[in-house]
FIKOL-434284 format. One record per residue (C-alpha): residue number from 0; residue in three letters; z, x, y. Coordinates in steps of 0.5 Angstrom, whole numbers, plus 500, padded with zeros to 3 digits. Example, Ala and Ser with C-alpha at 12.3 -4.5 7.8 and 13.67 -1.06 7.14 Angstrom:
2
{i: 0 | aa: ALA | w: 516 | u: 525 | v: 491} .
{i: 1 | aa: SER | w: 514 | u: 527 | v: 498} .
// end
This chain:
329
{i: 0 | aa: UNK | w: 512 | u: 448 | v: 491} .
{i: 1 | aa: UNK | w: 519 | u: 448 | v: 495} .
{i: 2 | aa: UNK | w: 518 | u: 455 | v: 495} .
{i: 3 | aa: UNK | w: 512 | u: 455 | v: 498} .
{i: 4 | aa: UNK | w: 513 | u: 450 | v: 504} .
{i: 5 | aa: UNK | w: 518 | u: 456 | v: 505} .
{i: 6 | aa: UNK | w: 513 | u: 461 | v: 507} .
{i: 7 | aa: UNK | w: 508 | u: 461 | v: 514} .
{i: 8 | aa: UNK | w: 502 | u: 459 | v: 514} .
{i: 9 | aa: UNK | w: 498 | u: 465 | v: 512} .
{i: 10 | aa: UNK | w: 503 | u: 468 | v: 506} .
{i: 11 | aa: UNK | w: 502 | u: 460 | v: 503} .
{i: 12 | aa: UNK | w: 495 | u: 461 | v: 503} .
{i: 13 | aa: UNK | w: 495 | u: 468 | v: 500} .
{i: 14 | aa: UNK | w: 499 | u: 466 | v: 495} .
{i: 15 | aa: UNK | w: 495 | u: 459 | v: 494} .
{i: 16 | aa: UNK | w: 489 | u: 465 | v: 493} .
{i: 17 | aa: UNK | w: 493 | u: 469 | v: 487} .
{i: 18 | aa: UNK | w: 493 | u: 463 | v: 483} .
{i: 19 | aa: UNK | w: 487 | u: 462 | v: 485} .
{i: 20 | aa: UNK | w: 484 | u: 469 | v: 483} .
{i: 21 | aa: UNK | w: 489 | u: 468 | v: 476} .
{i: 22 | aa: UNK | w: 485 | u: 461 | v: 474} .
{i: 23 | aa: UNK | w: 477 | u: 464 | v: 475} .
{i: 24 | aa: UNK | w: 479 | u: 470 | v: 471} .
{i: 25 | aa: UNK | w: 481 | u: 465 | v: 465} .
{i: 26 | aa: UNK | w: 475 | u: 462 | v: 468} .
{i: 27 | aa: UNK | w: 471 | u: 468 | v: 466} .
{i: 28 | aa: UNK | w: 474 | u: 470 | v: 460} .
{i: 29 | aa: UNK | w: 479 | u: 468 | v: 455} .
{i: 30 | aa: UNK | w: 483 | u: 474 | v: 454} .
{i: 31 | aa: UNK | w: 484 | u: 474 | v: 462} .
{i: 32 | aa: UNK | w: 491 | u: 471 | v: 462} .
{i: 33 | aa: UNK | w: 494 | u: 473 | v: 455} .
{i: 34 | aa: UNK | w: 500 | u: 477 | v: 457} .
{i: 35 | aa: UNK | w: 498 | u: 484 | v: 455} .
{i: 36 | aa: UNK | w: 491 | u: 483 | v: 460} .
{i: 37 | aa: UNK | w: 496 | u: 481 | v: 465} .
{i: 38 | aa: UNK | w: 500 | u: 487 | v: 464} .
{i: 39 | aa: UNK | w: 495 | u: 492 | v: 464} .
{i: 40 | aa: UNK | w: 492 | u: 489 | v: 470} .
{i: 41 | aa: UNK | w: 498 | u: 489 | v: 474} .
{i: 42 | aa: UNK | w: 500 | u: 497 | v: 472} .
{i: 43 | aa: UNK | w: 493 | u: 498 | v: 474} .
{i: 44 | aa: UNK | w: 496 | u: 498 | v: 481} .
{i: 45 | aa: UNK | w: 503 | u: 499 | v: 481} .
{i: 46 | aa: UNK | w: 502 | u: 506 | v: 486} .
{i: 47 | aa: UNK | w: 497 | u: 502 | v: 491} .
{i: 48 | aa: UNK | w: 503 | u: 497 | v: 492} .
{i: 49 | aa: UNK | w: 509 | u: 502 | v: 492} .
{i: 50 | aa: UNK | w: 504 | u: 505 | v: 497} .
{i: 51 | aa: UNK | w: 503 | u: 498 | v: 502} .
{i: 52 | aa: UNK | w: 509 | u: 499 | v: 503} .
{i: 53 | aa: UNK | w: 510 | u: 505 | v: 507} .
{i: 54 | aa: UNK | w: 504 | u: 503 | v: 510} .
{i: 55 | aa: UNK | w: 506 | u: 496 | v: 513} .
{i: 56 | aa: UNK | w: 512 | u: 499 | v: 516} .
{i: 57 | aa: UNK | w: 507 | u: 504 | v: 520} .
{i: 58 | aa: UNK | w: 502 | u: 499 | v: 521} .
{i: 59 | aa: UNK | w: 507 | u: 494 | v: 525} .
{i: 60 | aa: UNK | w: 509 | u: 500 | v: 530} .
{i: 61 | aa: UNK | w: 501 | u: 501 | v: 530} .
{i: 62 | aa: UNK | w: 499 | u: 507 | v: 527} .
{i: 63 | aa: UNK | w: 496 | u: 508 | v: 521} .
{i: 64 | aa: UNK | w: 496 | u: 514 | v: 515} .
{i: 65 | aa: UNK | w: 490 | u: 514 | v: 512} .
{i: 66 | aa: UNK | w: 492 | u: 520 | v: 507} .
{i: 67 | aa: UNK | w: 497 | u: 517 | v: 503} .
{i: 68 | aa: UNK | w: 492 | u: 518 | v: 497} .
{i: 69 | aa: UNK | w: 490 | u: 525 | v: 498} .
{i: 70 | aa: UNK | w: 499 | u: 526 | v: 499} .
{i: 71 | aa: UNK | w: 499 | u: 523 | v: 492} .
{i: 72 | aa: UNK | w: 494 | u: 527 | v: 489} .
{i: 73 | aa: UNK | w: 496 | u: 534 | v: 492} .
{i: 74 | aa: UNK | w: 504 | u: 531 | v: 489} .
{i: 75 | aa: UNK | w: 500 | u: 530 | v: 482} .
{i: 76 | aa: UNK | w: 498 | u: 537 | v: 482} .
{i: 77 | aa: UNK | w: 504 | u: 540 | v: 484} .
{i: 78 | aa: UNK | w: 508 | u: 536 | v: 479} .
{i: 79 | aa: UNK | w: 502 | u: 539 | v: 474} .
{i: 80 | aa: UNK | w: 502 | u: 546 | v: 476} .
{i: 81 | aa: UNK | w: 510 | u: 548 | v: 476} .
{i: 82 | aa: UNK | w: 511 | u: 544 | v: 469} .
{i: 83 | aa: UNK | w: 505 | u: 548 | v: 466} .
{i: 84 | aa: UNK | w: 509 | u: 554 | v: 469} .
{i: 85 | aa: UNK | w: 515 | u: 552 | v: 465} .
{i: 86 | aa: UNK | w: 519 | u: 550 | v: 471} .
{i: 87 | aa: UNK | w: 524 | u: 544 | v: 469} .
{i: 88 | aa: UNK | w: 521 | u: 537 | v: 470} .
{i: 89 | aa: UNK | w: 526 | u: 534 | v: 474} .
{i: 90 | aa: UNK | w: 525 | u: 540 | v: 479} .
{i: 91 | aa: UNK | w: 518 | u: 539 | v: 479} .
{i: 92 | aa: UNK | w: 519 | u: 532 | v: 480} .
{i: 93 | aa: UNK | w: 524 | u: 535 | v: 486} .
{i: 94 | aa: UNK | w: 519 | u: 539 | v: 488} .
{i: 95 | aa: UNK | w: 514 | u: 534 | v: 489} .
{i: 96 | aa: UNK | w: 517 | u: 529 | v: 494} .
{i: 97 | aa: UNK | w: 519 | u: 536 | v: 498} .
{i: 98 | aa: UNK | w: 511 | u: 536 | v: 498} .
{i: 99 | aa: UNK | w: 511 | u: 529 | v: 500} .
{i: 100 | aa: UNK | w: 515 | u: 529 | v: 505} .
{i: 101 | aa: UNK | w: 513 | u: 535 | v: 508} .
{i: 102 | aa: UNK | w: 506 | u: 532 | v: 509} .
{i: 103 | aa: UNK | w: 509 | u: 526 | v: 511} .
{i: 104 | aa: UNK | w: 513 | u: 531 | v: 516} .
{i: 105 | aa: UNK | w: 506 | u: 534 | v: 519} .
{i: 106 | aa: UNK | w: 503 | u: 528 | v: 520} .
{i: 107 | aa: UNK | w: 509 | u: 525 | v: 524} .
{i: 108 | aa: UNK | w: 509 | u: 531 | v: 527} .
{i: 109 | aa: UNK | w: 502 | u: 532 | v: 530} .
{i: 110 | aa: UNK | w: 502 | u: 523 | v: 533} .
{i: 111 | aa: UNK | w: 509 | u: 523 | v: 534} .
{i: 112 | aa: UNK | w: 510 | u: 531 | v: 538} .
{i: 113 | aa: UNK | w: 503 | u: 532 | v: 540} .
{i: 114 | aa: UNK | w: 501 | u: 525 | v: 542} .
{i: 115 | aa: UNK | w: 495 | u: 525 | v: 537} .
{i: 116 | aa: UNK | w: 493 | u: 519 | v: 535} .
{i: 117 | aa: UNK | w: 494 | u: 516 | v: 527} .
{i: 118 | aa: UNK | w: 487 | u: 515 | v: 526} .
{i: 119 | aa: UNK | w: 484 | u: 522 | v: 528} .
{i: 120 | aa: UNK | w: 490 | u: 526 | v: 525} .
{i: 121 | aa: UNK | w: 490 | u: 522 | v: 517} .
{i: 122 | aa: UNK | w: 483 | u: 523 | v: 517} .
{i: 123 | aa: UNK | w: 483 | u: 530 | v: 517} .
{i: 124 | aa: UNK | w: 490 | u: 531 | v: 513} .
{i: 125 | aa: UNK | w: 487 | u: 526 | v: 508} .
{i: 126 | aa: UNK | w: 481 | u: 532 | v: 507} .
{i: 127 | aa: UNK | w: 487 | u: 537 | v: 507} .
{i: 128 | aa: UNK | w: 491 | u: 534 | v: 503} .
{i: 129 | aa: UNK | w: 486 | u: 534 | v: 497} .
{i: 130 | aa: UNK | w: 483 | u: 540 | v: 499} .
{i: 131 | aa: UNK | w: 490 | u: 543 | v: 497} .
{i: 132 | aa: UNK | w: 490 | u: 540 | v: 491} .
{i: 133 | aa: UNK | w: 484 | u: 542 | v: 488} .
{i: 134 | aa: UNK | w: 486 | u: 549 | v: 490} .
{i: 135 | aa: UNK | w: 491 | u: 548 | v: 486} .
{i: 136 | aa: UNK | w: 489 | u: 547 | v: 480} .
{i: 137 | aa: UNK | w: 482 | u: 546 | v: 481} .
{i: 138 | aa: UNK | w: 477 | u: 542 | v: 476} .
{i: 139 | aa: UNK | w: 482 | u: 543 | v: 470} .
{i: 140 | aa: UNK | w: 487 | u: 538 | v: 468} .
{i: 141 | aa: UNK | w: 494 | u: 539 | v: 465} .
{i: 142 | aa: UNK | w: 496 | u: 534 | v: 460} .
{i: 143 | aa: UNK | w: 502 | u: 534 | v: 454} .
{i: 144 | aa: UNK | w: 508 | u: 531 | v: 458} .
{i: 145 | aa: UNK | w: 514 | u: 530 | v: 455} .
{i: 146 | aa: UNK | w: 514 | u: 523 | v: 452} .
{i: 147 | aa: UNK | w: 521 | u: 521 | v: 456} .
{i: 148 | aa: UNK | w: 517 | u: 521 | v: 462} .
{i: 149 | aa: UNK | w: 509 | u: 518 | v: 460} .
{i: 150 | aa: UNK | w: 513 | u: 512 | v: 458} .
{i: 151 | aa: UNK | w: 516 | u: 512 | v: 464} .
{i: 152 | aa: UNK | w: 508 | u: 511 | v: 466} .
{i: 153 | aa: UNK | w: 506 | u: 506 | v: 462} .
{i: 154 | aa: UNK | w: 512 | u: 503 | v: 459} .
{i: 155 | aa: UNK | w: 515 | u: 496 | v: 460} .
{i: 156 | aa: UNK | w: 521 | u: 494 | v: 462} .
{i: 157 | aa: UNK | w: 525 | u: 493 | v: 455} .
{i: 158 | aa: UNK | w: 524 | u: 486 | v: 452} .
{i: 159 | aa: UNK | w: 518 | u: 484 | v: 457} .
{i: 160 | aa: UNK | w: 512 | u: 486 | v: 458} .
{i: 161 | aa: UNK | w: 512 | u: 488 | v: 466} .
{i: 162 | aa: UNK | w: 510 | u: 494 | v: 467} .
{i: 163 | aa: UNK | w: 516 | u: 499 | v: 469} .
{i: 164 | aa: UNK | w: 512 | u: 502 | v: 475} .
{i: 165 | aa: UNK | w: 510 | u: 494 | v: 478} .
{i: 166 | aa: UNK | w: 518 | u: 494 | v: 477} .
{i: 167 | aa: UNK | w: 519 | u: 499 | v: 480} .
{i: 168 | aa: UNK | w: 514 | u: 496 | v: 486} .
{i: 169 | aa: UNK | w: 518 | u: 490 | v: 485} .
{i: 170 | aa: UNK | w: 524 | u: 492 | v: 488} .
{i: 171 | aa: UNK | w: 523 | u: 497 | v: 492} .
{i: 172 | aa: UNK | w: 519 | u: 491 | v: 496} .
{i: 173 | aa: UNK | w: 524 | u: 487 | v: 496} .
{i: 174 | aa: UNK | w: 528 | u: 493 | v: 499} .
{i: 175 | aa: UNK | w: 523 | u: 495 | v: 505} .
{i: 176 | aa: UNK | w: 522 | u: 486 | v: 506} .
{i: 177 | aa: UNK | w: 531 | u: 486 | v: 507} .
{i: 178 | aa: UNK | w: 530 | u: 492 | v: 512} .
{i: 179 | aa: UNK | w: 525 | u: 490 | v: 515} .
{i: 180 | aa: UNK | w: 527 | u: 482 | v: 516} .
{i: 181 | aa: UNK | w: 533 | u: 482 | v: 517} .
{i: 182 | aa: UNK | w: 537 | u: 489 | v: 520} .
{i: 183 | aa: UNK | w: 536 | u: 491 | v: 527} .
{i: 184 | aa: UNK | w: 531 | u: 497 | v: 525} .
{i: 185 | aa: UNK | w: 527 | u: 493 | v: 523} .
{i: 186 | aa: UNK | w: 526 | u: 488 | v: 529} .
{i: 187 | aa: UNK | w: 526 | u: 495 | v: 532} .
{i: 188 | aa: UNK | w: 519 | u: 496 | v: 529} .
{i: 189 | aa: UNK | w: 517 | u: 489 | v: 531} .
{i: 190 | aa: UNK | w: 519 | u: 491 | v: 538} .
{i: 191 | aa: UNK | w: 514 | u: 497 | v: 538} .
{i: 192 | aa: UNK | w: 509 | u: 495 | v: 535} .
{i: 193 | aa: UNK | w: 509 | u: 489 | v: 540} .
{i: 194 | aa: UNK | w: 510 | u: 493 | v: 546} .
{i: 195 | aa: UNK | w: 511 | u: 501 | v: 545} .
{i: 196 | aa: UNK | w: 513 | u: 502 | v: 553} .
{i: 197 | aa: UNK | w: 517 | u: 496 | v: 554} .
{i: 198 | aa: UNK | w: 521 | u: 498 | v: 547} .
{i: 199 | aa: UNK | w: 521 | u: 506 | v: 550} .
{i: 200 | aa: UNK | w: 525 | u: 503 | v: 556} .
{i: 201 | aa: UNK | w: 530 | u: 499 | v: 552} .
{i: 202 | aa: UNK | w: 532 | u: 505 | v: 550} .
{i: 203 | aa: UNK | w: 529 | u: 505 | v: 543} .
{i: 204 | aa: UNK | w: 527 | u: 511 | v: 540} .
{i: 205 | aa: UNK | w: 520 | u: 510 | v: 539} .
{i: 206 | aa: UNK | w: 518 | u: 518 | v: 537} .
{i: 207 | aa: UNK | w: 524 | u: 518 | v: 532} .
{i: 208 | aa: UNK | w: 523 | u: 512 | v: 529} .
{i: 209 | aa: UNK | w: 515 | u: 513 | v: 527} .
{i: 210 | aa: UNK | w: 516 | u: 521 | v: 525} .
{i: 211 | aa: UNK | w: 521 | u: 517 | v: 520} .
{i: 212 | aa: UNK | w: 517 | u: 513 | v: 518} .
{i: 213 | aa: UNK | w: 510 | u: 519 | v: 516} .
{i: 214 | aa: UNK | w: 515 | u: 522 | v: 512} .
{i: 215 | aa: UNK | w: 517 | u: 516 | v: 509} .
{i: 216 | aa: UNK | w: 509 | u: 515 | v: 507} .
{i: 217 | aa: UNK | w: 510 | u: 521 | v: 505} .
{i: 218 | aa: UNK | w: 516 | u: 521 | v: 500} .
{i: 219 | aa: UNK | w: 513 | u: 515 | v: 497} .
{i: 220 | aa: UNK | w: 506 | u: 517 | v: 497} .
{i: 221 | aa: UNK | w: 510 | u: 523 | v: 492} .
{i: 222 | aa: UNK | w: 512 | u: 517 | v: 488} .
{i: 223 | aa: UNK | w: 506 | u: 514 | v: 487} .
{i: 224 | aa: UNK | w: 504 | u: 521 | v: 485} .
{i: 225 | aa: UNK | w: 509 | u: 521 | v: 479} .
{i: 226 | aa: UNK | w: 507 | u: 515 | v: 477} .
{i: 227 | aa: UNK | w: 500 | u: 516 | v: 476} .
{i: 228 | aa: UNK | w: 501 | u: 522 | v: 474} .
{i: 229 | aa: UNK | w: 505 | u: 520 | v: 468} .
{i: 230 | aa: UNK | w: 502 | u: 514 | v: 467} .
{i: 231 | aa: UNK | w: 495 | u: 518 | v: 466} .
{i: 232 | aa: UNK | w: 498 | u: 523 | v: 463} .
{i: 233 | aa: UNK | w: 494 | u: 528 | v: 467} .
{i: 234 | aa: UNK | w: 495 | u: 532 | v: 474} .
{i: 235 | aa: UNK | w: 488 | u: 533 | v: 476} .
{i: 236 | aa: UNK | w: 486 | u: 534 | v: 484} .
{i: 237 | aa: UNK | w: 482 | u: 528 | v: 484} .
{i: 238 | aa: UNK | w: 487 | u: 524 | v: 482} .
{i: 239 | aa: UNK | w: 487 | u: 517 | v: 486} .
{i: 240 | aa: UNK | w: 480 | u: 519 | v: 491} .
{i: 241 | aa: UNK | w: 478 | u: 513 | v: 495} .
{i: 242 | aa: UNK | w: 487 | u: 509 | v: 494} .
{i: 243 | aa: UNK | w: 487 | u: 509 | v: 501} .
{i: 244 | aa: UNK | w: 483 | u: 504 | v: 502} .
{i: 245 | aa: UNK | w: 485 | u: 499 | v: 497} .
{i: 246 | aa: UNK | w: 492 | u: 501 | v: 501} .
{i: 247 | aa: UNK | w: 488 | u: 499 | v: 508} .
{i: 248 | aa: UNK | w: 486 | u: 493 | v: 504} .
{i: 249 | aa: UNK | w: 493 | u: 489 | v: 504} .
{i: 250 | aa: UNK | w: 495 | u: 491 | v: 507} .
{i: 251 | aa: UNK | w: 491 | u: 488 | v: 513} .
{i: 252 | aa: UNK | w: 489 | u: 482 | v: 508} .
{i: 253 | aa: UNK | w: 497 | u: 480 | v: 507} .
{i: 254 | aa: UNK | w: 497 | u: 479 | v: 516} .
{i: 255 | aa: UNK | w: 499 | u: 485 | v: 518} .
{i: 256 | aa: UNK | w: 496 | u: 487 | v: 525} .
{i: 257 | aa: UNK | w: 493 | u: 493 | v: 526} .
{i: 258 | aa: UNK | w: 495 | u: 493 | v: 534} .
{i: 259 | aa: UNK | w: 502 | u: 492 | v: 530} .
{i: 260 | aa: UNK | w: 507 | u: 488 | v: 531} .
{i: 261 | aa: UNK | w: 506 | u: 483 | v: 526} .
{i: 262 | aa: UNK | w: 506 | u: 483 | v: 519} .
{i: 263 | aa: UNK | w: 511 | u: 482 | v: 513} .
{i: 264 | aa: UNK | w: 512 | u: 485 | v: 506} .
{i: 265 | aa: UNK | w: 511 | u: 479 | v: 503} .
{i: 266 | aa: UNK | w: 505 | u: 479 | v: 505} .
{i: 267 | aa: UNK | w: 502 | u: 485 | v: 504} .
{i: 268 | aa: UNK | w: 505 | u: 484 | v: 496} .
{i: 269 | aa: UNK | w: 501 | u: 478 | v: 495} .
{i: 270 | aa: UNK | w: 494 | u: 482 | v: 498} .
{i: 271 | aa: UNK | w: 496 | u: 487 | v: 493} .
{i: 272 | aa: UNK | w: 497 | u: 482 | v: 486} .
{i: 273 | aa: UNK | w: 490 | u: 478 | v: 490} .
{i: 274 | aa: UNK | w: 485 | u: 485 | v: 490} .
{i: 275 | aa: UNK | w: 488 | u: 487 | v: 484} .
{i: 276 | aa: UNK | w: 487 | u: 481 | v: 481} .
{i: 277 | aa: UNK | w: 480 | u: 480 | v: 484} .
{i: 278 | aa: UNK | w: 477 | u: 487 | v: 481} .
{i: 279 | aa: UNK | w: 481 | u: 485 | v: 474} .
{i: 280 | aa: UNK | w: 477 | u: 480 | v: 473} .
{i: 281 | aa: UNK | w: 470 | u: 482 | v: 475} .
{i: 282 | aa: UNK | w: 472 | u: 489 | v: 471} .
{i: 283 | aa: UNK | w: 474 | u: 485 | v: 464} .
{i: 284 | aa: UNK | w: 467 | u: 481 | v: 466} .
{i: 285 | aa: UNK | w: 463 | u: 489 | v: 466} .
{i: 286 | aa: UNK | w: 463 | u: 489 | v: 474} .
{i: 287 | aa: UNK | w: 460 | u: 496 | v: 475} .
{i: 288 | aa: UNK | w: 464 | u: 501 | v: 479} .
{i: 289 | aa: UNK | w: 460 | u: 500 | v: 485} .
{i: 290 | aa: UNK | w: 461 | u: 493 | v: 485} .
{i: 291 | aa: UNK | w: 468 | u: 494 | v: 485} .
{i: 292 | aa: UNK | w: 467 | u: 497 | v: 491} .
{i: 293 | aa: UNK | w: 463 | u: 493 | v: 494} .
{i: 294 | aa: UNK | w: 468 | u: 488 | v: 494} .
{i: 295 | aa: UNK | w: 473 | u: 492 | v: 496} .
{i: 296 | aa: UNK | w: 469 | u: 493 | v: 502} .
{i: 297 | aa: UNK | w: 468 | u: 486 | v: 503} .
{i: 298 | aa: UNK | w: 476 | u: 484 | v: 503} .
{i: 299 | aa: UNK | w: 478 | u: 490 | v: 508} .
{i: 300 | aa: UNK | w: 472 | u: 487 | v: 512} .
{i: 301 | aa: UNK | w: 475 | u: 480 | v: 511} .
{i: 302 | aa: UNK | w: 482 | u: 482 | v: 513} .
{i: 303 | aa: UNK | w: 481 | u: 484 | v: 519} .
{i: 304 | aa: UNK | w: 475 | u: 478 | v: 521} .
{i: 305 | aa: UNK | w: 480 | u: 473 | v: 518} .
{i: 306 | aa: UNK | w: 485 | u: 473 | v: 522} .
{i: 307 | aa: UNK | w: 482 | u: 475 | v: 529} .
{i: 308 | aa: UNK | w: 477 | u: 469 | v: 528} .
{i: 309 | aa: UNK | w: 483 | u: 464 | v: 527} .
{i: 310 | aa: UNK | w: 488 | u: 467 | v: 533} .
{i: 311 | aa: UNK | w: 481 | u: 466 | v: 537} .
{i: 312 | aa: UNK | w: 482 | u: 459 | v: 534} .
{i: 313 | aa: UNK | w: 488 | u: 457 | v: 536} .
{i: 314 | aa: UNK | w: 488 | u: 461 | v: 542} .
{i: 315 | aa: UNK | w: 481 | u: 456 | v: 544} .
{i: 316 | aa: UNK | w: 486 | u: 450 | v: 542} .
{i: 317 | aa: UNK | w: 491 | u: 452 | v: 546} .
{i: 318 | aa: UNK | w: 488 | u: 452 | v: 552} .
{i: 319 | aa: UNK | w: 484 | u: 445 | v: 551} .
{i: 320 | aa: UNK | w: 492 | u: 442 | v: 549} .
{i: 321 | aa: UNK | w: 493 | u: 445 | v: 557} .
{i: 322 | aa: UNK | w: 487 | u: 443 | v: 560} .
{i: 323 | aa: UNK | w: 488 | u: 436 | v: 557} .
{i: 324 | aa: UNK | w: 496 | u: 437 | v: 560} .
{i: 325 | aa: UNK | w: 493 | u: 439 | v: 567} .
{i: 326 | aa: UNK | w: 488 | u: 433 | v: 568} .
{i: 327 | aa: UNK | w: 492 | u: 427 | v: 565} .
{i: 328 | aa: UNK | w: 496 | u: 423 | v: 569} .
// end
């Protein structure tokens, strides 16, 4: 409870509601908080997270990348091709973030450059993205990867059951939250999210930071595309279709503000754990797909509702506090 009062108010409440999501999966069935349910489940989402966090960073500063999920499967299926061709593992590997981040590059390079809005230039490079990878490999898939590398998919963290990509998440989370919190850059952020012209005249590099931030979308994206690939052992072109928007949903459930300049890591990384939760639970009770969603929908709806509905409340409150001031005697 201490570590809790640490929190604002809006990653308590996040928390309150994982807990929440853990106690009514138990509720719906007996075998959902047995360690090996939760260490399925947590796996299950482990690139969402890697990707939310990338994507907090660009919504502070108010952009948005919507092709994060089209990056990853395209890194998919070059990582797939070029080892079916014999190339080494580690270099398809190598090749797989260069694709990642040159994708990133092209998308900083379209907002940053040519003054494109985020919104418009992801969507048409998530049907871009995605379009290359079924060039590359079509309606086939390509399996058989070495063992020393799926068991980096879907292993756990020896003598645990965590999940190693949710580990992986784990502390790159922490990494991204340490910059972001507490290093110049990342106040940086905050300042051009808040207000781009003002920090423009500050003297902040304000195409130069959000250019470094795609490409950073971008190789993380690849990474996220390793490790689906590996824990499916499978690249196929339709690798993670529809990932942006559960990636959209935390982030924008965990507080961040999507006219920027608010947010934290923290915050995204419980809405992740919440959505995965969520759906965990609905699916181990035979939840159809479309229901899934549904309700995936209805939390990125919510994200956004939530939390103008209680800034609008508190800005009300506010102005009747100053009423109140200006009447008394």
């Amino acid at each position: 409870m201490k570590a809790l009062k640490t929190l604002p108010g809006w990653e308590t409440t996040l928390a309150v509601l994982v807990i929440a999501a853990l106690l009514g999966g138990g509720l719906l069935s007996p075998d959902f908080l047995t360690a090996q349910n939760i260490s399925f489940l947590t796996a299950n989402f482990s690139e969402i997270l890697l990707m939310a966090l990338t994507m907090t960073l660009l919504v502070i500063v108010a952009e948005i990348d919507l092709s994060v999920a089209s990056i990853l499967g395209l890194c998919s299926a070059v990582l797939g091709v070029l080892f079916a061709a014999g190339v080494p593992m580690p270099l398809a590997i190598l090749a797989a973030f260069v694709t990642g981040g040159l994708a990133g590059l092209l998308n900083g390079v379209l907002v940053t450059r040519l003054g494109l809005p985020s919104l418009a230039v992801t969507i048409g490079t998530l049907a871009l993205f995605r379009g290359l990878a079924y060039v590359l490999l079509g309606d086939r898939a390509i399996a058989e990867f070495p063992a020393a590398y799926t068991n980096f998919g879907f292993g756990t963290v020896p003598g645990t059951l965590i999940p190693i990509p949710i580990a992986l998440g784990i502390v790159l989370a922490i990494v991204t939250a340490v910059i972001l919190h507490a290093t110049p850059f990342g106040r940086s952020l905050y300042a051009i999210g808040a207000n781009e012209v003002a920090a423009r005249f500050s003297g902040l590099r304000v195409e130069r930071t959000k250019l470094l931030l795609f490409v950073l979308s971008g190789l993380m994206s690849a990474l996220a595309g390793i490790v689906y690939t590996f824990r499916f052992a499978s690249a196929r072109g339709d690798n993670a279709t529809g990932f942006e928007l559960g990636v959209i949903a935390a982030v924008l459930l965990g507080g961040i503000s999507i006219f920027g300049g608010r947010g934290s890591v923290v915050g995204a990384v419980l809405a992740v754990f919440l959505i995965g939760l969520i759906n965990g639970a609905l699916t181990i009770v035979d939840v159809s797909n479309e229901i899934l969603t549904i309700v995936t929908g209805l939390l990125l709806i919510g994200s956004v509702l939530v939390p103008n509905l209680v800034a609008r409340f508190q800005a009300a409150r506010q102005r009747r506090r100053l009423r109140g001031d200006t009447v008394s005697p």
